[in-house]
N, C-alpha and C positions, 0 to 999 in steps of 0.2 A: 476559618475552619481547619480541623486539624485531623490529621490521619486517626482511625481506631482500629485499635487492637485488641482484639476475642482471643482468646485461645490460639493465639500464634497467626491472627487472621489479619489481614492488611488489607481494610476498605479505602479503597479512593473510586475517582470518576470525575467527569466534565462537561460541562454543554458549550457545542461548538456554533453560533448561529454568523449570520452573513447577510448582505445587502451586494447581489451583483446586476450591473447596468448592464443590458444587451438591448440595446434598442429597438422597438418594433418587436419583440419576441418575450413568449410567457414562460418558455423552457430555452437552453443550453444544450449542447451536445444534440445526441439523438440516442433512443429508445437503446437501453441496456449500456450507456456510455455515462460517464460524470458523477463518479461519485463523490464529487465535491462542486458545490455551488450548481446545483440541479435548476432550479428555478431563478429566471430572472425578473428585475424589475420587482422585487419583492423583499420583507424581509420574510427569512427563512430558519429554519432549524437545522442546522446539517447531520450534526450526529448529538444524542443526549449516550451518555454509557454512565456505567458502575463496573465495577471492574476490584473481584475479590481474589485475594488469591493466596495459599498457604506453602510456604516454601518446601520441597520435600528433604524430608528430616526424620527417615528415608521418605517418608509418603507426602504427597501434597496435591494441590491440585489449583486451577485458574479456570474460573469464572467471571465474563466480561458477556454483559448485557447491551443490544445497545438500540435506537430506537431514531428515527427522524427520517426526513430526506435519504440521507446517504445508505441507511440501512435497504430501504425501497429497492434504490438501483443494485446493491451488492447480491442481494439475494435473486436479484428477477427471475434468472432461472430455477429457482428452486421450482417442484411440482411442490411440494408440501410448504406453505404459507406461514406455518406455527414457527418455523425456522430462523423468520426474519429478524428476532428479537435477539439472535445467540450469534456473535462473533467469536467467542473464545469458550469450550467446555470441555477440560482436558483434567485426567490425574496424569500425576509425573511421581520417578522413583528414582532414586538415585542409587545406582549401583557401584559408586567410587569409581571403579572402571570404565562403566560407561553408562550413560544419562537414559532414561525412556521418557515417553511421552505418548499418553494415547487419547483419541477422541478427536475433537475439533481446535485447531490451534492454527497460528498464521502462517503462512507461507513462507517456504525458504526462498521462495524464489524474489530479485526484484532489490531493489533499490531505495523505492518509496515504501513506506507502510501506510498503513489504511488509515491512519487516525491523522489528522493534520499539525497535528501539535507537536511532533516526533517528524517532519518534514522539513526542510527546505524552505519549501515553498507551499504555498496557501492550498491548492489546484494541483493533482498528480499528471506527472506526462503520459503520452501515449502509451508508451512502454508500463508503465506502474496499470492503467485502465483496461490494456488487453495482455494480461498476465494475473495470476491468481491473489486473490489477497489472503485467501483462507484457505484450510486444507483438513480433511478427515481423515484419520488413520493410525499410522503408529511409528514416532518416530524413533531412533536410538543414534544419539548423539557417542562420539568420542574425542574426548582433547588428550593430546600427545603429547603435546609442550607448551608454552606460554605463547609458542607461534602460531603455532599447527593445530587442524581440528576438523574433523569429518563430520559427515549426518549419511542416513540411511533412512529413508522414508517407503513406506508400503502404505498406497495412496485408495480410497473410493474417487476416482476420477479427478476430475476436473475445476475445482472449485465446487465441491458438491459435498451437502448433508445427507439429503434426502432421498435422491435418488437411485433406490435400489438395484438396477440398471445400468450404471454409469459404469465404464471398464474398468479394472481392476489395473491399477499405474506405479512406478517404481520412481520417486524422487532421490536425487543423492546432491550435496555438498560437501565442498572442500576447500578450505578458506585457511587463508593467513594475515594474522593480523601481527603490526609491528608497530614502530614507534611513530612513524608518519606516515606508513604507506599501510592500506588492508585492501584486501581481493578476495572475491570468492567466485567459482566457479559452480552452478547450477544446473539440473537434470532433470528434466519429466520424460515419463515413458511410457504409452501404454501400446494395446493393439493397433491403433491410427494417428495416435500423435506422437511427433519427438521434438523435443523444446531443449532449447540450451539458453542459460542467460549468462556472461560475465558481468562484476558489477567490481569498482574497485573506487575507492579514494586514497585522497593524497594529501596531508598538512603543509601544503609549502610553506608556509610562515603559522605565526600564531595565531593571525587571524583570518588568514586566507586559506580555505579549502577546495578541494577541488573535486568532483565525484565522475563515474563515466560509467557508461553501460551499454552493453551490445546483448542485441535477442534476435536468437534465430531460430525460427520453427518450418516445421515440415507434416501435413497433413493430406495424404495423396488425394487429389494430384495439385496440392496447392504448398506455396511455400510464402512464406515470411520475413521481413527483417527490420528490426526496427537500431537504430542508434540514439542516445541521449549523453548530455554534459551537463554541468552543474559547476557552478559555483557560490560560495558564499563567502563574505566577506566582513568578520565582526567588529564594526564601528566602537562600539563598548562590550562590557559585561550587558548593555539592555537592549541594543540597538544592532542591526545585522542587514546588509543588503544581498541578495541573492538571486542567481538568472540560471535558467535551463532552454535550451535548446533541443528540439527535439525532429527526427526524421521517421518515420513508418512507415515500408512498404508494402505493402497487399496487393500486390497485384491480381492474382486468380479470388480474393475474398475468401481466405484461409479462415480468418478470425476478426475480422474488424466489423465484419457485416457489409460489406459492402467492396466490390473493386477500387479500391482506391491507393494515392498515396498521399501520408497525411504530414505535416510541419505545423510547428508551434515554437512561439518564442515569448518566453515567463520573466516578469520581476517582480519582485516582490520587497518591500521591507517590511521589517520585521520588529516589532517593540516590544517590550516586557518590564512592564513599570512597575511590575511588582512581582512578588514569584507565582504568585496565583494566576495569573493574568496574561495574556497572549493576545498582543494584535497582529494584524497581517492587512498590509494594503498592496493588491496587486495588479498587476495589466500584463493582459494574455492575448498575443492573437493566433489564429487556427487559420491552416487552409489544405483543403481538400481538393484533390483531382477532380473529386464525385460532388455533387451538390446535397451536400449530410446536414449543415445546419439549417436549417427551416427552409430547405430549398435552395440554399445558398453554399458555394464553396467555400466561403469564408467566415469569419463569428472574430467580434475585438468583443475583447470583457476587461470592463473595470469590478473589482472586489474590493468591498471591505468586511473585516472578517475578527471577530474576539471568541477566545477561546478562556471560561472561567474553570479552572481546577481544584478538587479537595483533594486532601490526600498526600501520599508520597510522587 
């Protein structure tokens, strides 16, 4: 299948599905946690999307639909249900000077993205599952130089569409990207929360990468911090082996749901036997202070995972 183009329109999209072993258990993680490989012992759907989108020229706009498992868990909080289907519904303008964007579109915040294909690794870390992956509002981007480049975000809360009620929040970024080193530094703000993320990678060789990320939040009278590493390691042009470590503290149950401190250690390899085509086999294990997985401090997950693509 091959990309199509309408009137300057760029359709693609993908069905993400999976088969993960947890033994003795019909779900993974715990309630508003996982949004990758939800159910176990099964096979699954993770994410099915389409994803249209018109470049601004000056005007344009990106529409990404998306539907399975994974949508489930992303939206939970939403009060409004009809939401769940919409990851991405933004117009964008391009003013030369500087970029807008308004409506629903991804987070700046973060390291991981929501879609697993554009990852690392099969399975998002801590840090990627208690930080936003979506965001409402209006952005205005600027790049300075081929280095340098800002964002300014005016946010409806918190990962939120729907919720008419949610604080009114102030995100900014500021990032530089170069020939093997990129970093950006991250910002949410509202009347009770203050979040900082830094997220940076590093090319040390041609096939060796290297990623890092520190999050620190504060929501009176509770604080936060989580630390994450990454690396990836590409065997070919098809083949790529990949491991994340991860540390999050919660100690007062700011944001995780629970008092706890949580670690996790990821690997994953990676094949791509064709362009269309994306497999992922990995093994995860998780452990909590708090007894979060089905009663238990701890969860091993074996994944296997394909990911089919049309499109660009």
């Amino acid at each position: 299948m091959t990309a199509s183009s309408i009137c300057a329109l760029v359709i693609a999209g993908w069905l993400d599905g999976y088969h993960a072993w947890n033994s003795g258990h019909s779900l993974n993680w715990y309630r508003g946690i996982g949004t990758t490989a939800e159910r176990a012992d099964q096979f699954a759907l993770n994410v099915a999307a389409i994803d249209i989108v018109r470049d601004p020229k000056p005007f344009g706009f990106h529409l990404t639909l998306v539907a399975g498992d994974s949508a489930d868990v992303v939206h939970l909080a939403e009060p409004n249900t009809n939401t769940r289907h919409v990851y991405q519904a933004s117009v964008t303008y391009d003013a030369k000077v500087v970029q807008l964007e308004g409506g629903v579109y991804p987070s700046h915040i973060g390291f991981e993205g929501y879609f697993s294909k554009d990852n690392w690794n099969y399975t998002r870390g801590w840090l990627g599952e208690l930080s936003p992956y979506y965001q409402t509002g209006v952005k205005v981007a600027r790049t300075f130089n081929p280095h340098w480049s800002a964002q300014v975000h005016v946010l409806r809360g918190w990962q939120n569409i729907s919720d008419p009620h949610a604080p009114k929040a102030l995100g900014t970024q500021i990032a530089y990207t170069g020939t093997n080193l990129s970093a950006s530094f991250n910002t949410y703000l509202d009347n009770h929360r203050k979040f900082g993320d830094l997220v940076a990678t590093y090319k040390a060789t041609p096939k060796l990468s290297l990623g890092a990320s520190v999050d620190d939040g504060h929501q009176s009278p509770a604080n936060w911090f989580g630390v994450s590493l990454w690396s990836r390691y590409a065997l070919d042009d098809r083949n790529a082996l990949a491991f994340r470590a991860d540390r999050f503290r919660d100690p007062d149950n700011g944001i995780s749901g629970f008092a706890q401190t949580l670690d996790s250690q990821t690997f994953t390899y990676e094949l791509r036997p064709q362009k269309h085509l994306i497999l992922k086999l990995e093994g995860r294990r998780d452990h909590s202070t708090a007894p979060v997985f089905n009663n238990s401090t701890g969860q091993k997950l074996a994944i296997a995972s394909a990911v089919v693509t049309f499109g660009s």
